[in-house]
Every structure is written in structure tokens, then in C-alpha cells.
Residue, then its C-alpha position, 0 to 999 in steps of 0.5 A: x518566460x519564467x519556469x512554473x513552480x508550484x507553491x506546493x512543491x514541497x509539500x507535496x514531495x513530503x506527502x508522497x515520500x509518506x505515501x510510500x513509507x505508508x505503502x511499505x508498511x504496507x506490505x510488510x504488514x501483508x507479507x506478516x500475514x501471508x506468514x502467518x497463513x503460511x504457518x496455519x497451513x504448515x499445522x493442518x498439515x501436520x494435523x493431517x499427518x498425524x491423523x494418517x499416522x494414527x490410522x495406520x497404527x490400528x492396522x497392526x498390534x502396536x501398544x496403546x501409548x503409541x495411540x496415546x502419543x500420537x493423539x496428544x500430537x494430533x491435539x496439541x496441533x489443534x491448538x496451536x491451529x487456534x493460537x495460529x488462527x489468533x495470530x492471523x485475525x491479528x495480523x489481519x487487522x495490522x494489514x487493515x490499519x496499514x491500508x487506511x494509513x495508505x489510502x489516507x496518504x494518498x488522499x492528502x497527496x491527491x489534494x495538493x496534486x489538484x492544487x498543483x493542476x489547478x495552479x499550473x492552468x492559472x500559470x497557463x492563463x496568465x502567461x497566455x494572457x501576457x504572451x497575448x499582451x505583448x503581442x499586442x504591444x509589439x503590432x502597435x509599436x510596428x504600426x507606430x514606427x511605419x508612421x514615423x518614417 
């Protein structure tokens, strides 16, 4: 009996090698996005920082520029907060694309997985079939062959 070979085989390993770059892409859009909140949170810390600092100062006689100086730090941070919510919405919508590629991928691999199983179960019936043919033919030829002799 002859080894089952899907007439899909090769396209099927293409699509699951596009699968995985697919699912890399991924991650690595999920890993720039992590960064990216990861940055956000690392300026809110600075702003919360820069807000006790600036408390702190009032509570000994210090020279306004020092007020000045902190308050420009404070807004300058609330910017770069903006800048850095921007670059997450960004990176966000990086991870959107990445996951639709993904489940597209997946999608076109699940298609000829199915045509692979349902190849497979007719592989199955025909080689039954013979198996059963043959069987078949081997009772005559033994019920033949008694008769002879």
C-alpha cells in the first residue's frame, strides 16, 4: 500500500511558514507597544516626581526660578506624555494590523488543513475499498484452487 501524499502538502507548508512570520510580526509589533506604554509610564513618573519636588520646594525659602525651573520640567513632561500617548495609539494600530495578517494566515492554513483531511478520509476509503477487493479476490482464487484439485 502506497504512503498517503497530500496534493497540497506544498502549499500548505508555505502557508504555515507565512503563519509564523505572521505571528512574529506579531509580537514584535506587541513587544513595540509594550515599549512604548512602558515609556509612558516611566514620564508619569517623572511628572509625579517633579510634582513632589515642586511641593517640597514651598516648604523652605527657595528663589522663584527654582519654582520656574521645576514648573517648565513638570510641562514639559506633560508633553512628552501627549507625544507618548500618540506613539501608543500608533503602535497600537501596528499590533491591529499584525493580528489581522495573523488570523488571515491562519485562516488560508485552515483551508487546506481541511482539504488535506478530507483528502486523507478519501485516501482512506479507496484504500479500504481495495483492501476489501483484494480480499475478495484472494477467497475466490482459494475456493478456485480446492476445486481444481
Amino acid at each position: 500500500m502506497k504512503k498517503f501524499v497530500s496534493r497540497f502538502s506544498t502549499i500548505e507548508r508555505v502557508r504555515k511558514l507565512k503563519e509564523e512570520e505572521s505571528l512574529r510580526e506579531l509580537a514584535l509589533a506587541q513587544r513595540d507597544r509594550e515599549k512604548e506604554i512602558q515609556k509612558k509610564m516611566q514620564i508619569l513618573s517623572q511628572i509625579h516626581a517633579g510634582l513632589d519636588r515642586r511641593e517640597s520646594l514651598g516648604t523652605e525659602p527657595t528663589k522663584p526660578s527654582h519654582f520656574r525651573a521645576e514648573e517648565d520640567f513638570i510641562v514639559g513632561n506633560k508633553y512628552r506624555l501627549v507625544y507618548a500617548d500618540r506613539a501608543i495609539v500608533r503602535a497600537q494600530k501596528k499590533v491591529n494590523l499584525a493580528m489581522q495578517k495573523y488570523i488571515k494566515a491562519k485562516q488560508e492554513l485552515k483551508k487546506f488543513e481541511k482539504l488535506r483531511e478530507r483528502e486523507y478520509q478519501k485516501y482512506i476509503e479507496t484504500s479500504n475499498r481495495d483492501l476489501i477487493r483484494e480480499s475478495d479476490d484472494m477467497m475466490v482464487m482459494r475456493d478456485r484452487f480446492r476445486g481444481e484439485f
